[in-house]
N, C-alpha and C positions, 0 to 999 in steps of 0.2 A: 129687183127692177129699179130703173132711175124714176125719178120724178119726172123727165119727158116721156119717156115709156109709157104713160099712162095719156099723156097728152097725144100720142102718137097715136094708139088703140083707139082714143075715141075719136080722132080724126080719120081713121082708117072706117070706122063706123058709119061717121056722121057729118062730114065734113062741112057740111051748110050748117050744124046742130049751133044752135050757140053755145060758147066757152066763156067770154067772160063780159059782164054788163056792168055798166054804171053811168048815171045821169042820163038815162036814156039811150046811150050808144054799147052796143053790142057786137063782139068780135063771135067770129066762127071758131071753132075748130082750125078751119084749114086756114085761116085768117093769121091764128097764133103760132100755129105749126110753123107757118112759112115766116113767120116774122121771126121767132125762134131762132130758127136756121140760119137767120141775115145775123142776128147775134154770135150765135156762138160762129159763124166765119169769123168777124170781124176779132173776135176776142184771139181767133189763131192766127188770123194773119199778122196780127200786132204780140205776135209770139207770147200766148198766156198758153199754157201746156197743163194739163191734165191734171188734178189733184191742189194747181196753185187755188189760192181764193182772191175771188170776185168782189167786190160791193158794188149797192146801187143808190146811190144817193138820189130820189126822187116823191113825188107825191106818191101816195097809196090811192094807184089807179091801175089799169090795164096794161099799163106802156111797164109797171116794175116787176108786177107778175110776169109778164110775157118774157121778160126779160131774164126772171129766176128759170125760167125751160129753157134759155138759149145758154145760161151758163152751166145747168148741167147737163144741157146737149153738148157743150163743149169737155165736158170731162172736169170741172172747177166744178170748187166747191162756193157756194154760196157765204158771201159773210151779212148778216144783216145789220145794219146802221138805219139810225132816226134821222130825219131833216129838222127835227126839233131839239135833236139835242145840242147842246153847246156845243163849238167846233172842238174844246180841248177833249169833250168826251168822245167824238165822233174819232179823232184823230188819234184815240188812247184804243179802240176799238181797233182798227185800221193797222196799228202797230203790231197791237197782241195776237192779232190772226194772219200776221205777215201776207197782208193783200197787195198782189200785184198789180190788181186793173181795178178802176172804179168808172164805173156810168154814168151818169150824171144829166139830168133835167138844164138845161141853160139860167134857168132861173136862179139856180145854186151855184153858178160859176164863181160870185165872190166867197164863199164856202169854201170852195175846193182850191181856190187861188190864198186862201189862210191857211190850211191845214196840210196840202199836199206838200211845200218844199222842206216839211222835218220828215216827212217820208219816205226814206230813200229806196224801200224795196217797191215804192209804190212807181210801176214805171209804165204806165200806160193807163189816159184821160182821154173817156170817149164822152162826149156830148150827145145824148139819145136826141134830142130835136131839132133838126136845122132851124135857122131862119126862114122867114116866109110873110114879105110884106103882104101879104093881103088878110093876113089873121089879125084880126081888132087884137089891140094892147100888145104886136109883137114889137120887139126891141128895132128902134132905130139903127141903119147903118153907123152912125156914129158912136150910138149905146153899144155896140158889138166892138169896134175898134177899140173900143176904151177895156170894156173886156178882154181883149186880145190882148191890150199891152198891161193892163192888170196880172195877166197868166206867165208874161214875160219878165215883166219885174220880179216877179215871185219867183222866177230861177227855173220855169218849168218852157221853158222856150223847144228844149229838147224832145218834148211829148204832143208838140203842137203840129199840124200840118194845114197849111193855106193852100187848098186848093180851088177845082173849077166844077165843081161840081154845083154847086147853085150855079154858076154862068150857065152853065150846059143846061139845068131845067129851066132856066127864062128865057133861051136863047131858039126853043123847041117853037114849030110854027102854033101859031096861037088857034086855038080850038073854040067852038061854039061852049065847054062848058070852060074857058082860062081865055078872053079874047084879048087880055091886057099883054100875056106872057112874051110877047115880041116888045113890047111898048116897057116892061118894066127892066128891061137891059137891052141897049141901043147895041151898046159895046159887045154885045154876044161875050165869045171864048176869050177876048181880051178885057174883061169888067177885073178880073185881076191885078194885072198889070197896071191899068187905064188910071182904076179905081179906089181898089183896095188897097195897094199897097203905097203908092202916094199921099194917103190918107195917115194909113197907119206912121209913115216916115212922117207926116209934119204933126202928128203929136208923140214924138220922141220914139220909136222903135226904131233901134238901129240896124243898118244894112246888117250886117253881120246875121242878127237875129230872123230878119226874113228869109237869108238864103239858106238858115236853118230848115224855119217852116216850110219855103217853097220847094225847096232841093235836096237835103240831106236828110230827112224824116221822112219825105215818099219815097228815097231812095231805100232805105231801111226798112220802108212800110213792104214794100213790091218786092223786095230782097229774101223776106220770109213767106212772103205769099204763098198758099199751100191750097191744093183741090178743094173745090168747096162742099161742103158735107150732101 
């Protein structure tokens, strides 16, 4: 049996049952099941195929567990790596287990922006966290662009995609429990264009590079697209 086979069984059981706790917060069964599942998609639709290996550079919480079920719901194999360790060790790791896709916390983007461009099998960077102004301590709009063009200079321009996906959930009518979510993007489906990438252009990322991220890596993305599990 796989290691989601087991997560499967007791979601099939228990599915309200709790699976995984810490600091007080506690996921379901059918909580990690389902989140699983959004993993190992995403892992195939960014063409990682069966038996390649995985990393997850993240804290040791709920969010990297959940995410070892979604890569062996994908058919990969798991590689483990420390966020503590130095990046040359992390990077020596990554090499020797010829990892194709790493995961990756937001917090760790300057990490993954040192160590990924000596990587060359290494061909797909997913960020498990969006942004989310209304989380105390999350990164500034500008703190995020500087990131962006940190990823870019690093040579990894290729693995990046700027989409509308934040636009589209601030853009949603505002709710008695989110009454800001109108108010925190005017600009709706155009905060992209408006926004973002005006931004990104006046601290040095070139045309070029963004119609990588906006146009030729969703095109690549959506080009392997495959039924979702």
């Amino acid at each position: 049996m796989r290691l989601v086979d087991y997560l499967d069984k007791g979601a099939s059981l228990g599915p309200e049952a709790p699976c995984l706790t810490t600091d007080g917060h506690t996921l379901t069964y059918a909580e990690v099941r389902d989140t699983s599942r959004r993993v190992a998609d995403a892992l195939a639709r960014c063409g990682v195929a069966p038996g390649q290996s995985v990393a997850i550079l993240s804290a040791n919480d709920p969010t990297s567990f959940t995410c070892v079920f979604g890569i062996s719901r994908a058919g990969a194999v798991w590689c483990p790596i420390n966020p503590r360790n130095e990046a040359a060790e992390n990077r020596e790791l990554l090499d020797l287990f010829d990892c194709t896709a790493l995961l990756f916390q937001k917090s760790f983007a300057p990490l993954v922006a040192a160590i990924a461009p000596d990587l060359p099998k290494l061909a797909v960077l997913i960020c498990l966290d969006g942004p989310d102004d209304t989380v105390e301590g999350a990164l500034t709009w500008e703190q995020r662009y500087t990131q962006i063009k940190a990823l870019v200079d690093a040579g990894l321009t290729n693995r990046l995609m700027l989409g509308n996906d934040h636009s589209l959930g601030m853009t949603l009518q505002a709710t008695s429990a989110d009454p800001l979510r109108v108010a925190q993007n005017p600009d709706g489906m155009l905060f992209v264009v408006r926004k973002a990438i005006p931004a990104l252009k006046q601290i040095g990322v070139a045309d070029e590079a963004i119609h990588t991220m906006t146009v030729e890596v969703p095109r690549r993305f959506f080009e392997t697209a495959v039924t979702p599990r």
